[in-house]
C-alpha positions in Angstrom: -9.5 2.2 22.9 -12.6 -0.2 22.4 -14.4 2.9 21.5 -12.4 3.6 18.9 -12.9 -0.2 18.0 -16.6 0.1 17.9 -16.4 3.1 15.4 -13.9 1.3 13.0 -15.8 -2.1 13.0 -19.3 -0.2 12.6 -17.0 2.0 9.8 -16.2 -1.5 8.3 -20.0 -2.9 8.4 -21.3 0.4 6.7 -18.9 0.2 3.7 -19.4 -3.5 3.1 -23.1 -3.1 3.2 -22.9 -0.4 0.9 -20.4 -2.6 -1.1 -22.6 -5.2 -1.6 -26.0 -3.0 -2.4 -24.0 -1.7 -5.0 -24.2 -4.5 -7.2 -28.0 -4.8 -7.9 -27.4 -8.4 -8.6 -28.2 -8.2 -12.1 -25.4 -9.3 -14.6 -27.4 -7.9 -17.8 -26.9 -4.2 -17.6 -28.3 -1.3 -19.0 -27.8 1.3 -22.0 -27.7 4.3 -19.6 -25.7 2.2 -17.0 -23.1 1.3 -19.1 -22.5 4.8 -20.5 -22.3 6.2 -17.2 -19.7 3.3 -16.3 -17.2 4.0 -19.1 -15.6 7.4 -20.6 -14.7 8.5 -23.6 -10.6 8.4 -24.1 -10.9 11.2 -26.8 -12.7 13.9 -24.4 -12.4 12.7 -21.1 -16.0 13.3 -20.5 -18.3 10.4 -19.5 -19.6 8.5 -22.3 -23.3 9.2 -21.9 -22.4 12.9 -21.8 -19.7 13.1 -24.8 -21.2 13.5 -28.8 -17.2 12.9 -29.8 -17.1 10.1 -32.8 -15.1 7.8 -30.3 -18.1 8.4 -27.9 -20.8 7.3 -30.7 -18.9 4.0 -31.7 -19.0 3.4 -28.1 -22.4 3.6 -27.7 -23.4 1.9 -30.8 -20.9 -1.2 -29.4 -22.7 -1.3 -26.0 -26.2 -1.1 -27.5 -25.5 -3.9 -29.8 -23.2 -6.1 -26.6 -26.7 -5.4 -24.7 -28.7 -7.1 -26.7 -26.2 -9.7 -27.4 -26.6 -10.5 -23.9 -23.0 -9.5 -22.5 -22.6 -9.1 -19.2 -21.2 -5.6 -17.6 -17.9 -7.1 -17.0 -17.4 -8.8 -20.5 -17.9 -5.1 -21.6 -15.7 -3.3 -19.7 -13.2 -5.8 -19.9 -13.5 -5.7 -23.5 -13.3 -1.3 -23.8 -10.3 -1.7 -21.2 -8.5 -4.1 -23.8 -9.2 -1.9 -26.7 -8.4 1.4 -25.2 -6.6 1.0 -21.7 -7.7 1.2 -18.2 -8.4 4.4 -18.1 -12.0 4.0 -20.0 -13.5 3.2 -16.8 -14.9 6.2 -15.0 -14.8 4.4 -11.7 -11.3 2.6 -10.7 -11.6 -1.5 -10.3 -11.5 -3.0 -6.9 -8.3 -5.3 -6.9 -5.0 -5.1 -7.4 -3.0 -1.5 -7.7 -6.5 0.2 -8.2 -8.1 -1.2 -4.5 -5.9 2.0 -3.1 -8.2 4.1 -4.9 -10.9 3.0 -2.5 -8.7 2.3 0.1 -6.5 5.8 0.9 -9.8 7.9 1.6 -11.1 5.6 4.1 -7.5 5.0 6.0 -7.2 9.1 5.1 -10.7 9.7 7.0 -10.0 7.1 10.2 -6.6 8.9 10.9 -7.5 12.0 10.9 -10.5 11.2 12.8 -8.2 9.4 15.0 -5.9 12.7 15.1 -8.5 14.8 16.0 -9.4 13.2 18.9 -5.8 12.8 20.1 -5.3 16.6 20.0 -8.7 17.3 21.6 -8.2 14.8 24.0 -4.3 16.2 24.9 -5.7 19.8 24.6 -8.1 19.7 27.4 -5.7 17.7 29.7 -3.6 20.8 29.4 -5.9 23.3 29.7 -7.8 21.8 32.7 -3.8 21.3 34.6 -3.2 25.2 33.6 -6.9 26.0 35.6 -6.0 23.9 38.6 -2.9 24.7 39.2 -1.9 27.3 42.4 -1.7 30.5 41.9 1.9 30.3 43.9 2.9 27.7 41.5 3.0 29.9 38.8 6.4 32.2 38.0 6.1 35.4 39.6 6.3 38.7 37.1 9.9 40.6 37.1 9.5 43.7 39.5 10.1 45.7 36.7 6.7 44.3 34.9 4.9 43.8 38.2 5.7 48.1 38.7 4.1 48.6 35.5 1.5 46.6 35.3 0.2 48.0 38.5 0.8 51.9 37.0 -1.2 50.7 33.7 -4.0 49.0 36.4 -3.9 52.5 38.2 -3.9 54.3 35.0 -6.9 53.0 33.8 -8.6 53.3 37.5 -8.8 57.0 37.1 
């Protein structure tokens, strides 16, 4: 079992180091960051990618936010109260929406965990099957023993 805890804890130290690089630090983003960040409700397509009318006011909002100094969270959280949550191309990480980042993780460490269970369970059974005595295991019916011996003498000659 502790290895198992040294793969989840070092699991657990990768994804809050990545967590934490994420965030470059920098409240003041960028034009092409933002666009990325946010989609376009009319299309569905990302915003930097859609030429929909929605998709230009959106742009023209975030270039004008920008350089009234708004923060990346004053501008999502103003697109999420104008047109819903689901203008964000990437989920939020609290509340309901933490599953989204959640479930693939818990997802990938049981299945690892299951994998290892039925390797570890299938090679204890194979490696009693080798050792076991030949006089241990059930003997044929005579009437399969007959013909497997006039199939073995077939095939002799």
């Amino acid at each position: 079992m502790k290895p198992f805890a040294a793969v989840l804890a070092l699991l657990a130290l990768v994804l809050g180091l990545a967590l934490a690089f994420r965030s470059n630090g920098s409240s003041r983003p960028t034009q092409a960051q933002m666009e990325a960040d946010l989609v376009c409700t009319t299309c569905h397509e990302p915003v930097d990618e859609s030429t929909s009318p929605l998709a230009m006011q959106m742009k023209a909002f975030i270039r004008t936010a920008i350089k009234d100094g708004w923060s990346k969270k004053r501008i999502e959280d103003h697109f999420v109260a104008e047109l819903g949550p689901q203008v964000l191309a990437v989920p939020r990480r609290h509340g309901f929406d933490l599953l989204a980042w959640l479930i693939p993780f818990g997802v990938l460490v049981f299945g690892a965990g299951a994998v290892g269970i039925g390797a570890r369970e299938w090679l204890k059974n194979r490696d009693s099957a080798r050792d076991a005595p030949l006089d241990d295991r059930p003997a044929l019916a005579p009437s399969l023993e007959l013909r497997v011996d006039q199939e073995l003498a077939r095939f002799d000659a």
